[in-house]
Residue frames as qw, qx, qy, qz and C-alpha x, y, z in Angstrom:
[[0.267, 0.826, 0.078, 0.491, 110.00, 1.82, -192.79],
 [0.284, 0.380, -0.281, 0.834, 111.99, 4.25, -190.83],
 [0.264, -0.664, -0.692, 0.100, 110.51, 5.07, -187.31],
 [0.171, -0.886, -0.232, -0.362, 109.38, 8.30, -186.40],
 [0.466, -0.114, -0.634, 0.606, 110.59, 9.85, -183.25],
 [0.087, -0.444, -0.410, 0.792, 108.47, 12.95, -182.60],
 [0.256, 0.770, 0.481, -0.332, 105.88, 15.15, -183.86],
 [0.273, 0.891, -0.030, -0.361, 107.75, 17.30, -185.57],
 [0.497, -0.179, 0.765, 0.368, 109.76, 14.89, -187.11],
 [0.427, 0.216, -0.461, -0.747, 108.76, 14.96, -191.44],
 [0.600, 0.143, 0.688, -0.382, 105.86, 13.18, -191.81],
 [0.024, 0.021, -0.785, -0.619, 104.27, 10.88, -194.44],
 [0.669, 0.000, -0.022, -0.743, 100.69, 10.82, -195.79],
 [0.800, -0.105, 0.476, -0.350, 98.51, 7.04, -195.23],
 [0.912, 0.324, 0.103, -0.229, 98.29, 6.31, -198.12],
 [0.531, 0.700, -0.474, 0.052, 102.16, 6.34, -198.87],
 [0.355, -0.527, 0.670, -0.384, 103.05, 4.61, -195.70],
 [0.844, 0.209, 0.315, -0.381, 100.34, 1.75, -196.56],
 [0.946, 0.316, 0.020, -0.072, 101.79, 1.17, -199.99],
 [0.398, 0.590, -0.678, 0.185, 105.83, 1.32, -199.57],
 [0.424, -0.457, 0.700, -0.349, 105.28, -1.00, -196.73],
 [0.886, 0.311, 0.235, -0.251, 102.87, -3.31, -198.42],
 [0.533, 0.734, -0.416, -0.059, 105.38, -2.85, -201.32],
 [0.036, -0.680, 0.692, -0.240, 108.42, -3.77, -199.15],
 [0.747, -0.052, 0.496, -0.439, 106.44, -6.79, -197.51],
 [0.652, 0.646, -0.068, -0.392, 105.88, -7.94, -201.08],
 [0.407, 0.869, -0.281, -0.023, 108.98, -8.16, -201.94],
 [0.073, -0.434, 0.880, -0.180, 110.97, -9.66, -199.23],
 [0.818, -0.063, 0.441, -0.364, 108.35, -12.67, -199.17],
 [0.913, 0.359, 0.008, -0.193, 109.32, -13.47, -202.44],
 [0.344, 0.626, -0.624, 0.316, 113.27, -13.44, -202.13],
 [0.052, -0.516, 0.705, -0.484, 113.04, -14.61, -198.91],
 [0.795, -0.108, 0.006, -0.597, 110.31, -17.23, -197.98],
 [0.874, 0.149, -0.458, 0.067, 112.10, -20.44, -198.45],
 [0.136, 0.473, -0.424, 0.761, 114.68, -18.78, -195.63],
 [0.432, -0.376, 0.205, -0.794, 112.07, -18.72, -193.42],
 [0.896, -0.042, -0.174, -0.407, 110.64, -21.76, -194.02],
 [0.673, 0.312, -0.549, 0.386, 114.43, -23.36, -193.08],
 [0.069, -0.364, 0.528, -0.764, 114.71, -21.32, -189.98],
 [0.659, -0.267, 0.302, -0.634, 111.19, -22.70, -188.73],
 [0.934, 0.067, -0.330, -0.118, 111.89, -26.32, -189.48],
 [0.418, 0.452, -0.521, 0.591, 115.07, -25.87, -187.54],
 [0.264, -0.381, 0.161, -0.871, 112.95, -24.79, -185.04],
 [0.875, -0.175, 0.093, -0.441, 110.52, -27.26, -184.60],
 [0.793, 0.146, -0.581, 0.114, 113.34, -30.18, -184.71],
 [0.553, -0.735, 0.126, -0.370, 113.90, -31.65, -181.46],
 [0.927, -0.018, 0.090, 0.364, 117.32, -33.55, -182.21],
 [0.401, -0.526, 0.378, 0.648, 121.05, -32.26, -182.67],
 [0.689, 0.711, -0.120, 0.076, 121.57, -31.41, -186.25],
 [0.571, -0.672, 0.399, 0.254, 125.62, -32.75, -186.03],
 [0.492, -0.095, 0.595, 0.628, 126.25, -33.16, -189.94],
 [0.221, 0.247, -0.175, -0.927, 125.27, -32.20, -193.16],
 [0.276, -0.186, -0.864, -0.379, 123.51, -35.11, -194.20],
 [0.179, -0.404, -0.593, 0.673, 121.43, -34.19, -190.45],
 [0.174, 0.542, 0.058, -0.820, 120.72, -30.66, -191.70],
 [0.147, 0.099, -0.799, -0.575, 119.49, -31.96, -194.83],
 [0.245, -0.318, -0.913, 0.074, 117.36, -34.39, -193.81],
 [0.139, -0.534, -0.551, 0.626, 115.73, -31.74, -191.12],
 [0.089, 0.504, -0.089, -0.855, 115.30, -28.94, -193.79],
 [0.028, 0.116, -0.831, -0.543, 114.67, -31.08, -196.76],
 [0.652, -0.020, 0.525, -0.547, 112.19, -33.90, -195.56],
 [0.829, 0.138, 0.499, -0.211, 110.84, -35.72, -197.93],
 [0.583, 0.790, -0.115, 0.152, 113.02, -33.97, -201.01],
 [0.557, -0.735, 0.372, 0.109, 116.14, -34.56, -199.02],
 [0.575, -0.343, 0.583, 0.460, 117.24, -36.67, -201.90],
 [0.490, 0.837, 0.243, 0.011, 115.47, -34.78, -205.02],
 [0.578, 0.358, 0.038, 0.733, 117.78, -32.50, -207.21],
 [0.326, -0.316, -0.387, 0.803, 118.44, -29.43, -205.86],
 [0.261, -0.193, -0.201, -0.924, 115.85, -27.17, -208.05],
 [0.667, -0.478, -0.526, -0.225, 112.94, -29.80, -206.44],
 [0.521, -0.277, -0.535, 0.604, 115.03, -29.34, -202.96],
 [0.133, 0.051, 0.088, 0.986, 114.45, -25.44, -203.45],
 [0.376, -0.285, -0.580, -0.664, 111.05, -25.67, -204.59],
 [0.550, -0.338, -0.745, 0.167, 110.18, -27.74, -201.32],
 [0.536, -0.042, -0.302, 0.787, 110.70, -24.81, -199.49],
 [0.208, -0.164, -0.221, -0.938, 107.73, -22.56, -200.66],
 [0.190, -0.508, -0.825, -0.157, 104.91, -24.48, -198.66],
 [0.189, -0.574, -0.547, 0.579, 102.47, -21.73, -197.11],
 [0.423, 0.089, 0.265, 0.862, 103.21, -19.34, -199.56],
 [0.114, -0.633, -0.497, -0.582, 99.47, -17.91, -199.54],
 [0.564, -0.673, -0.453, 0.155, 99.54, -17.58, -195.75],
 [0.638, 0.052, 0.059, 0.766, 102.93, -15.97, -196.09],
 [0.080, 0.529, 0.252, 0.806, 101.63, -13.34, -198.47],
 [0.340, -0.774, -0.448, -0.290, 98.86, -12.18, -196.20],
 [0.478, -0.821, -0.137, 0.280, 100.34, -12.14, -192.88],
 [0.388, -0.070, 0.108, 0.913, 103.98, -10.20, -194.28],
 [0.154, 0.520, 0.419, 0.728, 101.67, -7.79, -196.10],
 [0.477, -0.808, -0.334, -0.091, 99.51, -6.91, -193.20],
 [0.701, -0.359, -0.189, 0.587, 102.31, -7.45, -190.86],
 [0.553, 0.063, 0.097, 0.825, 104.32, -4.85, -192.52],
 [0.085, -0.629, -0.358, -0.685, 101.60, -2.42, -193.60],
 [0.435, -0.732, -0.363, -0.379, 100.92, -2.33, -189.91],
 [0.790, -0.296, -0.190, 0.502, 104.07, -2.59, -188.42],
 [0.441, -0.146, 0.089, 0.881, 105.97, -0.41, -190.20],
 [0.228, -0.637, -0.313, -0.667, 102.90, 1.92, -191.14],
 [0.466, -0.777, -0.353, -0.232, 101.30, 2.25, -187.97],
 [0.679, -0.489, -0.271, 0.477, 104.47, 2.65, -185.81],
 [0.157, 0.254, 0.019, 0.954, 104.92, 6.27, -186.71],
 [0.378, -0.532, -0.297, -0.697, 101.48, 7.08, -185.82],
 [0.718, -0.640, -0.270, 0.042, 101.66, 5.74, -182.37],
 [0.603, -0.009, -0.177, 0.778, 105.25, 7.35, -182.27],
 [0.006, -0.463, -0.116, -0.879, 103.73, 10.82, -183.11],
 [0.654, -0.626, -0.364, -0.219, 101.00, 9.99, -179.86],
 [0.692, -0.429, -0.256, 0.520, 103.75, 8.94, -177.68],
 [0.474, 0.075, -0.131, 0.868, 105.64, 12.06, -178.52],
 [0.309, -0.587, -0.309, -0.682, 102.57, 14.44, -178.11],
 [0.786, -0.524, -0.226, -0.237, 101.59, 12.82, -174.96],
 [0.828, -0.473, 0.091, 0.288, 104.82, 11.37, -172.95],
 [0.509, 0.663, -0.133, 0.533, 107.69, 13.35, -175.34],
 [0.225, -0.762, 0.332, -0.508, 108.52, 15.85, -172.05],
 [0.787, -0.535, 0.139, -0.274, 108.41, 12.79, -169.80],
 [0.931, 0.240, 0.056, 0.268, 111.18, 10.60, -172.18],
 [0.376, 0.660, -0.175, 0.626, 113.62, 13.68, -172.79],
 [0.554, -0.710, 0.242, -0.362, 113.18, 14.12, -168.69],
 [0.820, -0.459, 0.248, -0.236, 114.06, 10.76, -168.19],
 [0.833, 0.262, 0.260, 0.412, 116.61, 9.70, -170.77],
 [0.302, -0.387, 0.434, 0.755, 117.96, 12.82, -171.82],
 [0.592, 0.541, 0.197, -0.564, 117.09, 14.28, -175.14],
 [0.392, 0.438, -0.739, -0.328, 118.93, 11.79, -177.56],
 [0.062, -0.094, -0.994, 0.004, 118.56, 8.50, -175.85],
 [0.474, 0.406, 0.663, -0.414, 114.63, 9.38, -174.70],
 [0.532, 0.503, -0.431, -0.527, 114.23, 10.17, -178.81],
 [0.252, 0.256, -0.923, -0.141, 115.71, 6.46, -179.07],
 [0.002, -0.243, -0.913, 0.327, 113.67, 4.63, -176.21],
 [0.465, 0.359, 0.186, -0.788, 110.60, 6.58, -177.10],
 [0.618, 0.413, -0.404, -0.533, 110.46, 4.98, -180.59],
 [0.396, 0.250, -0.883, -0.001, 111.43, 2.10, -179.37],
 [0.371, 0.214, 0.693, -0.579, 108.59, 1.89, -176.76],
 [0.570, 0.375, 0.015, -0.731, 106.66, 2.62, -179.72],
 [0.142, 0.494, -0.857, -0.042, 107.61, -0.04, -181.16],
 [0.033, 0.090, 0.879, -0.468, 107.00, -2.30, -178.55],
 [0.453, 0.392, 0.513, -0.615, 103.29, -1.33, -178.23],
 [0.603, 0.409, -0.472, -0.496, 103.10, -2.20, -182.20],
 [0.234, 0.178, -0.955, -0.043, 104.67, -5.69, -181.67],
 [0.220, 0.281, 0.836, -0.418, 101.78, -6.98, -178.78],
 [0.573, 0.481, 0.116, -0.653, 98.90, -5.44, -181.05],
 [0.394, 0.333, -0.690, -0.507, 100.49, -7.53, -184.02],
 [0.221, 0.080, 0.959, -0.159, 99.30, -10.69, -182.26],
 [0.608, 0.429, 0.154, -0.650, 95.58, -9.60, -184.18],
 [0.542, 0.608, -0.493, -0.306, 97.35, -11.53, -187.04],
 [0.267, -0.411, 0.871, -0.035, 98.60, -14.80, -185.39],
 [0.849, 0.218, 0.431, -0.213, 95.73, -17.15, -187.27],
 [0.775, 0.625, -0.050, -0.078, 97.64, -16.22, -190.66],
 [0.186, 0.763, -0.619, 0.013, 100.65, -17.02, -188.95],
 [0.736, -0.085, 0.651, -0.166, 99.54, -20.37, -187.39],
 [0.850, 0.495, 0.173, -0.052, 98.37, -21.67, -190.71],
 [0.544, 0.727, -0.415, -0.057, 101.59, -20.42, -192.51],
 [0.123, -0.604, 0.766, -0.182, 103.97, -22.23, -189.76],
 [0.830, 0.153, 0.496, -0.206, 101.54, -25.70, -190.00],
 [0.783, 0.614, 0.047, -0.088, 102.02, -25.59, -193.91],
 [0.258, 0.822, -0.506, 0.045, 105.80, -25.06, -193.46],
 [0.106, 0.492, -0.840, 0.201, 106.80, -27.64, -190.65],
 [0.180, 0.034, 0.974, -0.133, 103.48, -29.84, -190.00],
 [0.386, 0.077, -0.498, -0.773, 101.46, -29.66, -193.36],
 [0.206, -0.201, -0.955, -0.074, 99.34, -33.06, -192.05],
 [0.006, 0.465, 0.710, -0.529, 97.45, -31.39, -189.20],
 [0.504, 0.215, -0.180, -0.816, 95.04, -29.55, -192.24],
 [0.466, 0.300, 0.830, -0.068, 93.70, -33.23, -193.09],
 [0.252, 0.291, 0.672, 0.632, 93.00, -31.62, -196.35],
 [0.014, -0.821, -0.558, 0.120, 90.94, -28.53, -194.97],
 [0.226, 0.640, 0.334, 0.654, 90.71, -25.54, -196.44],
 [0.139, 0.205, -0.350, 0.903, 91.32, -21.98, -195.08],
 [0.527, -0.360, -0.204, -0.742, 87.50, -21.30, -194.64],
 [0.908, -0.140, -0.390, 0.071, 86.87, -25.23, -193.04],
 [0.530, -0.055, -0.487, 0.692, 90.07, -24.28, -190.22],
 [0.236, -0.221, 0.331, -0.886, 88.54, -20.90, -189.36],
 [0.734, -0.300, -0.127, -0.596, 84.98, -22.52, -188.77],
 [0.853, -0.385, -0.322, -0.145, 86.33, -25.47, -186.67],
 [0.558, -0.029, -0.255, 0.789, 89.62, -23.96, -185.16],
 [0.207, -0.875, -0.274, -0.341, 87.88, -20.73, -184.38],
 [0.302, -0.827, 0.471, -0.059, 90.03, -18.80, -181.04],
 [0.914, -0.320, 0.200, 0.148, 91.86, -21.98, -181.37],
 [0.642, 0.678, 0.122, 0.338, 93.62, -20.37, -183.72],
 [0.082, -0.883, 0.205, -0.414, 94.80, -17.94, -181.15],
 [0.887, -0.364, 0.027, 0.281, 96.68, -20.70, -179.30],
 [0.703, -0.170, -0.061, 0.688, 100.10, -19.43, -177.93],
 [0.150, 0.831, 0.142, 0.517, 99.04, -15.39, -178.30],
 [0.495, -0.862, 0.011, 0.104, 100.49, -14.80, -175.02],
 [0.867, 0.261, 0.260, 0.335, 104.04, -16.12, -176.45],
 [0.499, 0.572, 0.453, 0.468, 103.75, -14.44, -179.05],
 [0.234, -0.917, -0.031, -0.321, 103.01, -11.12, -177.36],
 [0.622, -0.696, 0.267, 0.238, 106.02, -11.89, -174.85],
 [0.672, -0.105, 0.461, 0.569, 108.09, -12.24, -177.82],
 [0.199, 0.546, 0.250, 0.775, 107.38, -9.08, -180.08],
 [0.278, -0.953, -0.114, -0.048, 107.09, -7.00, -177.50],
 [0.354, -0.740, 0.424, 0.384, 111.17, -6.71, -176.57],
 [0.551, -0.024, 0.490, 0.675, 111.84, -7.70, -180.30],
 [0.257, 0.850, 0.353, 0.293, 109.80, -5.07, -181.62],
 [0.212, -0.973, -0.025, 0.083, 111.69, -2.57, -179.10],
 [0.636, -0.246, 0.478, 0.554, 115.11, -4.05, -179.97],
 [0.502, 0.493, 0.465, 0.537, 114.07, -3.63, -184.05],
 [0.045, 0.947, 0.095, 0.303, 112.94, 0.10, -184.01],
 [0.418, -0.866, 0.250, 0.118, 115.15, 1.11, -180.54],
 [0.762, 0.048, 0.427, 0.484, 118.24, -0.46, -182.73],
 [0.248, 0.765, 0.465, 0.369, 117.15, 1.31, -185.48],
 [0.145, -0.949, -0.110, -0.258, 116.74, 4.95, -183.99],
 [0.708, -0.613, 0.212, 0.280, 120.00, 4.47, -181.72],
 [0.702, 0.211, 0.296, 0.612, 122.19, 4.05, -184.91],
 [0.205, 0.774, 0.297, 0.521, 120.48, 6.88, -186.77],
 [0.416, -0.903, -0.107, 0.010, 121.21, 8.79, -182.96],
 [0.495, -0.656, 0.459, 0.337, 124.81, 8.11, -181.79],
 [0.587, 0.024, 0.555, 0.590, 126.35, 6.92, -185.19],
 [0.381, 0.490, 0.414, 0.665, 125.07, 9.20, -187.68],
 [0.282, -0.282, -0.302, 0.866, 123.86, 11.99, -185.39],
 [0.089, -0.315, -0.413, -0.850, 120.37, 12.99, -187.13],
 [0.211, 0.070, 0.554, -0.802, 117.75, 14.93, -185.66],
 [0.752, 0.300, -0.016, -0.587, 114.99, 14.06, -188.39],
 [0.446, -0.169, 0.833, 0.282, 115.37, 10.11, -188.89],
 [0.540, 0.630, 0.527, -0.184, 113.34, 10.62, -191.85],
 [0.276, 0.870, -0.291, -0.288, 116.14, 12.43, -193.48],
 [0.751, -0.368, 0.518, 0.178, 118.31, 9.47, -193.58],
 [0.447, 0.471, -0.573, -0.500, 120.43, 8.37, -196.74],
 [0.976, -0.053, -0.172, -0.123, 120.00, 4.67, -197.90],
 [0.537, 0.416, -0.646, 0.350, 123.44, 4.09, -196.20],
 [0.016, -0.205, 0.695, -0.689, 122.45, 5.05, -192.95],
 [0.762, 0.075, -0.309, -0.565, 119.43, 3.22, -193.45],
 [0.795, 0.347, -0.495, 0.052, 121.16, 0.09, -194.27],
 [0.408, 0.356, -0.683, 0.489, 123.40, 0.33, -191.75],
 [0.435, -0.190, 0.383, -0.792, 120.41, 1.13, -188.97],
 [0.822, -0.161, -0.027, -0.545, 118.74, -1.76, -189.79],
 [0.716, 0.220, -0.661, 0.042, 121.26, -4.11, -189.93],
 [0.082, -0.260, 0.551, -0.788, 121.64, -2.67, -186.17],
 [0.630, -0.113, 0.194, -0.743, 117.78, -3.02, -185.37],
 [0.839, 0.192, -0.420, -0.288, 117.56, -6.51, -186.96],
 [0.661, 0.103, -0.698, 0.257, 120.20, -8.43, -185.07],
 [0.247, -0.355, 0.325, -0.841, 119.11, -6.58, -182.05],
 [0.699, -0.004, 0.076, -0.711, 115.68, -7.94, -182.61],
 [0.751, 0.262, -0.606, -0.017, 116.64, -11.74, -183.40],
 [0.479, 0.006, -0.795, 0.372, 118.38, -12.60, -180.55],
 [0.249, -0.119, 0.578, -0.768, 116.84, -10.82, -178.02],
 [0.687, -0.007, 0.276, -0.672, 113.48, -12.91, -179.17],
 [0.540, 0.235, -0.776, -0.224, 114.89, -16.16, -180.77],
 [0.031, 0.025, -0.984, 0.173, 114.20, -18.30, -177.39],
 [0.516, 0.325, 0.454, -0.650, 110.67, -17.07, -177.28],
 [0.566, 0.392, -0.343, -0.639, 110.33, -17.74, -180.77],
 [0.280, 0.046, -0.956, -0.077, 111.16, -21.14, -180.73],
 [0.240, 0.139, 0.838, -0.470, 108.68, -21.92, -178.15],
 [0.283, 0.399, 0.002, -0.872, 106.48, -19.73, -179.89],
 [0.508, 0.412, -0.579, -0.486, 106.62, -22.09, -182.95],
 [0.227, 0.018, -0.972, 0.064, 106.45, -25.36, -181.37],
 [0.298, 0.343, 0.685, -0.570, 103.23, -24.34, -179.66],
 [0.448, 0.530, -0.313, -0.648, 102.02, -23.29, -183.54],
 [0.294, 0.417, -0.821, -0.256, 103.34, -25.97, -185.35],
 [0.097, -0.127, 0.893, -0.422, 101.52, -28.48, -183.67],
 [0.182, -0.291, -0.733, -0.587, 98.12, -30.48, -184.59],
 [0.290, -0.560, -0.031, -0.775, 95.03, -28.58, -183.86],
 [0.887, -0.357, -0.157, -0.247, 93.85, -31.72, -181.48],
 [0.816, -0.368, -0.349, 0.277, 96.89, -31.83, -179.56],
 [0.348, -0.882, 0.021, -0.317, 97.75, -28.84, -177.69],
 [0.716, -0.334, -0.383, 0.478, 100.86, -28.26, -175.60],
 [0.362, -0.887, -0.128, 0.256, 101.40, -25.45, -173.05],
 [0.316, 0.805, -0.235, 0.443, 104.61, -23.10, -173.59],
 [0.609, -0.604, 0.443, -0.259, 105.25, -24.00, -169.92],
 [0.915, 0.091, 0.388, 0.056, 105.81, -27.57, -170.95],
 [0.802, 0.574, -0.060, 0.154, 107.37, -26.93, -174.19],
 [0.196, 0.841, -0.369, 0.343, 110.19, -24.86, -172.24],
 [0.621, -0.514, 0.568, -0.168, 110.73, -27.37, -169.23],
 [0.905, 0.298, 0.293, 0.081, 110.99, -30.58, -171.97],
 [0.640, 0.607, -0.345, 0.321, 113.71, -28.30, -174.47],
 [0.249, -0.833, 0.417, -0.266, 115.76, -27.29, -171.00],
 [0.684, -0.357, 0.630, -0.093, 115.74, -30.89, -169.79],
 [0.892, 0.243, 0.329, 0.193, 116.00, -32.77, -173.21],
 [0.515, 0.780, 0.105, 0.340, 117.93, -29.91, -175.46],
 [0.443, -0.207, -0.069, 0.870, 119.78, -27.76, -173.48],
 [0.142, -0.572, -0.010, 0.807, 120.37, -24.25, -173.10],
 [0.037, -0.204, 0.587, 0.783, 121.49, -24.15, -177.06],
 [0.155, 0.313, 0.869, 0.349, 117.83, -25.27, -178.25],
 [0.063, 0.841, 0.340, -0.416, 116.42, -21.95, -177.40],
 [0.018, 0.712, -0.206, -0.671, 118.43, -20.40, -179.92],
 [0.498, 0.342, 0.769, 0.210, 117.56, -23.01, -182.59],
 [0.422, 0.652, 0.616, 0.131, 117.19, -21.51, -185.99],
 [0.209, -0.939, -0.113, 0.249, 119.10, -18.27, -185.11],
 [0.450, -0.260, 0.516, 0.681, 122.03, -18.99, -187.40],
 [0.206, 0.333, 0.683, 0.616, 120.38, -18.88, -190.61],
 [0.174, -0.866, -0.469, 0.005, 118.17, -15.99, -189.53],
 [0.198, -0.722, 0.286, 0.598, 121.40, -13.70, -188.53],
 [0.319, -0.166, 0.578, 0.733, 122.34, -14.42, -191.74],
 [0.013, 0.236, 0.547, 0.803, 119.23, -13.89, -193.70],
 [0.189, -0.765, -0.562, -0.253, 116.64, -12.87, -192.03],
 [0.200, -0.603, -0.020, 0.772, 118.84, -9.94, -190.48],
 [0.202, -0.231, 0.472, 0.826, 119.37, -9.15, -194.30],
 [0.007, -0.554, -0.783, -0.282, 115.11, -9.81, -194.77],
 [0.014, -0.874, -0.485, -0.015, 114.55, -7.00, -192.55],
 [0.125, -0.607, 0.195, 0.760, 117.14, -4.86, -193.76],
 [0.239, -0.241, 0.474, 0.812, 115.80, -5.37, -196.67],
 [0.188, -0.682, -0.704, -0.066, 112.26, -4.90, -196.04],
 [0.274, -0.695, -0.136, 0.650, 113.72, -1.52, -194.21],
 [0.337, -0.455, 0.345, 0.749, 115.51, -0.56, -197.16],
 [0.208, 0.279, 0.609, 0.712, 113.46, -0.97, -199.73],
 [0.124, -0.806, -0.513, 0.268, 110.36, 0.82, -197.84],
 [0.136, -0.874, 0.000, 0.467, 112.70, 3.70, -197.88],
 [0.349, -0.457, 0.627, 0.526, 114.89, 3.22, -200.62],
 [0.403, 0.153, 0.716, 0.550, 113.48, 2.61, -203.90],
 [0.068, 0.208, -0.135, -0.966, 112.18, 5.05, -206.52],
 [0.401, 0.573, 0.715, 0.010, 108.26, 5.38, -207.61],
 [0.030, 0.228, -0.210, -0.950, 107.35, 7.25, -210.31],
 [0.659, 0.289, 0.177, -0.671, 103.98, 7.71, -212.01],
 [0.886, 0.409, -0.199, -0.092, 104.43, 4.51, -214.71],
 [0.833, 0.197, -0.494, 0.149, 107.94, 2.93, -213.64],
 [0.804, -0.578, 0.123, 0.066, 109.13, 1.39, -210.67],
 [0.472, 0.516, -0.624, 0.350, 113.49, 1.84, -210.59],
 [0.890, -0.406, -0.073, 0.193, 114.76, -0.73, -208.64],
 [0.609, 0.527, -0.327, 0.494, 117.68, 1.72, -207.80],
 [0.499, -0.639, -0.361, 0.461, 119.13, 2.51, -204.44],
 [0.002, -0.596, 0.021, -0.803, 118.80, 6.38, -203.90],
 [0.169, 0.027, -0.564, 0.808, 118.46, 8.37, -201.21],
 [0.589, -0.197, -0.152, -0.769, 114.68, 8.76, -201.79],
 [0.213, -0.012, 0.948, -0.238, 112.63, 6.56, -200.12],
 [0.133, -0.359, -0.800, -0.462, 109.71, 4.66, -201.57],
 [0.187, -0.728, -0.659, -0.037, 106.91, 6.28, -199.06],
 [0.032, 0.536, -0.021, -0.843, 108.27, 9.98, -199.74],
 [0.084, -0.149, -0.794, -0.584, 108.25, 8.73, -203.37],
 [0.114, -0.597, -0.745, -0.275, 104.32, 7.79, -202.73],
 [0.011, -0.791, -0.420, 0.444, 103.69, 10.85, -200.65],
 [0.186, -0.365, 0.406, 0.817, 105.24, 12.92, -203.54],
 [0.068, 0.167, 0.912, 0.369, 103.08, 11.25, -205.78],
 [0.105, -0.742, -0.661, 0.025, 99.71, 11.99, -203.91],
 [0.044, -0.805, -0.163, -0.569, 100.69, 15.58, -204.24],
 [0.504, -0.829, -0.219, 0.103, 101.13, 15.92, -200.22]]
C-alpha cells in the first residue's frame, strides 16, 4: 500500500489495511509466481546462460522439452509456501509500515524535517520506516526457505512434510537471516523512499494518501526498480544460502568469495533481468491494486479508480 509519512497524514483503520494488503498479496501470487520461480532458478545457477537452448534448460529442468502448457505448469512448485509467506509478507509489510511511520513521525518527525528539510525528511522518514519493516520481515524467512527449496532444490524435503521440516530443521530454518536482514533493509528503504520521493518532487503531494492511481503507478514503478537493484547482489547470495540441502550448509562469506572468483562481478546481479521486467511490474502491481481497486459490500470491480482498495475497506467498516 501507499506509505504514510506523518501523523497527520489520512489514516486507515486495521482492519482495512490487513485486508487490501492480504487482498493485493493474493493476487499478485497468482499472476505472478511462475516469474518468481524463473528469477530464483536463475539465481541459484552457477554457469553462463549464453543461448536460448541454455536459458531453457536452466529455467525449465526437467520439462525443458515438454510442450509449452507442461513448461508453464513446471513453474508453480511451492505454491503453498508462496501463498503464506506473500500474504503475511504483505499484510505486514505494507500494513504495518504506516504504523511505524506514524511512530517515527510522532517521535523523530522534528528531527527529519531539521535534518533533511521538510520534503526530503517526509521522503527519508518513510523510507527509514520502511527499512525498520524490511529487518523485522526476517520473522517469516522459514516460509520463505521452504518456498525457495520447492522452487530450485525440491530433493532436499526427501519427501517430508511441512510439520516433519519444522520438527527436525527447527532455527535451522533461520539459516542466512542475517542476509536476509542486510538485504531488506536498503531494499525496503529504496521501495517505500522511491515511492514517497515520486509522490514528493514529481507530483508534489502533501497527503500521499491522496494519490490518484496514476501517481500511484508511476510511484511504484519508481520504488520497485529502486528496490531490485539496490538488493539483487544480496539476494542472490541470499538464495543460494536457502536453496541449499538442510545437511549441507554454506556460509554467505563463502558463497560471495566462490561467485567473485568463479562468476564474476555480473553473477551478483543474476536474475535481475526478468525481475526489472516483472517483478518491478509484481510490485507495482501489488502497490496498485492495494490502492486501486474498488470494494463494495457484495462485488469486487476489478476497475482502476482513484479509490483505493483499503479506503474502500475503511469505508466499508463505517470508519
Amino acid at each position: 500500500m501507499s506509505p504514510h509519512t506523518g501523523a497527520k497524514d489520512k489514516s486507515n483503520s486495521a482492519a482495512a489495511r490487513v485486508l487490501g494488503s492480504a487482498t493485493a498479496g493474493i493476487s499478485e501470487l497468482a499472476v505472478f509466481h511462475p516469474v518468481d520461480t524463473t528469477a530464483k532458478r536463475l539465481m541459484s545457477n552457477h554457469t553462463r546462460v549464453a543461448s536460448l537452448s541454455q536459458l531453457n534448460q536452466v529455467v525449465f529442468r526437467n520439462y525443458a522439452n515438454e510442450s509449452t502448457l507442461r513448461k508453464v505448469f513446471s513453474l508453480f512448485p511451492g505454491l503453498g509456501y508462496a501463498a503464506g509467506y506473500k500474504v503475511l509478507q504483505r499484510v505486514y509489510k505494507y500494513g504495518g509500515q504506516p504504523y511505524v511511520n506514524d511512530l517515527v513521525a510522532i517521535r523523530f518527525g522534528a528531527d527529519f524535517e531539521n535534518a533533511f528539510g521538510k520534503k526530503t525528511g517526509k521522503a527519508v522518514m518513510s523510507a527509514t520506516s520502511g527499512s525498520l519493516i524490511g529487518i523485522g520481515e526476517i520473522i517469516l524467512l522459514p516460509l520463505d526457505v521452504l518456498k525457495i527449496k520447492r522452487q530450485t532444490n525440491p530433493e532436499s524435503f526427501k519427501g517430508r512434510g511441512f510439520l516433519r521440516i519444522l520438527l527436525d530443521e527447527g532455527m535451522g530454518l533461520y539459516r542466512g537471516w542475517g542476509w536476509t536482514a542486510a538485504r531488506n533493509a536498503p531494499g525496503s528503504f529504496a521501495l517505500f523512499g522511491g515511492n514517497a520521493f515520486a509522490k514528493e518532487y514529481i507530483f508534489g503531494l502533501k497527503d500521499y494518501g491522496t494519490a490518484t492511481w496514476t501517481q500511484n503507478f508511476v510511484a511504484s514503478i519508481c520504488g520497485a526498480s529502486a528496490s531490485l537493484i539496490v538488493s539483487a547482489p544480496l539476494d542472490v547470495i541470499k538464495t543460494r544460502i536457502q536453496n541449499r540441502n538442510f545437511d549441507n550448509p554454506e556460509s554467505g562469506f563463502t558463497i560471495l568469495k566462490n561467485m567473485a572468483k568463479n562468476e564474476g562481478v555480473s553473477s551478483f546481479f543474476k536474475g535481475l533481468v526478468p525481475k526489472l521486467l516483472t517483478t518491478g511490474p509484481k510490485l507495482v502491481f501489488s502497490f496498485a491494486l492495494a490502492q486501486t481497486y474498488v470494494f463494495d459490500t457484495f462485488q469486487v470491480y476489478t476497475v482502476l479508480m482513484t479509490d483505493s482498495l483499503i479506503p474502500a475497506f475503511d469505508k466499508l467498516f463505517g470508519n
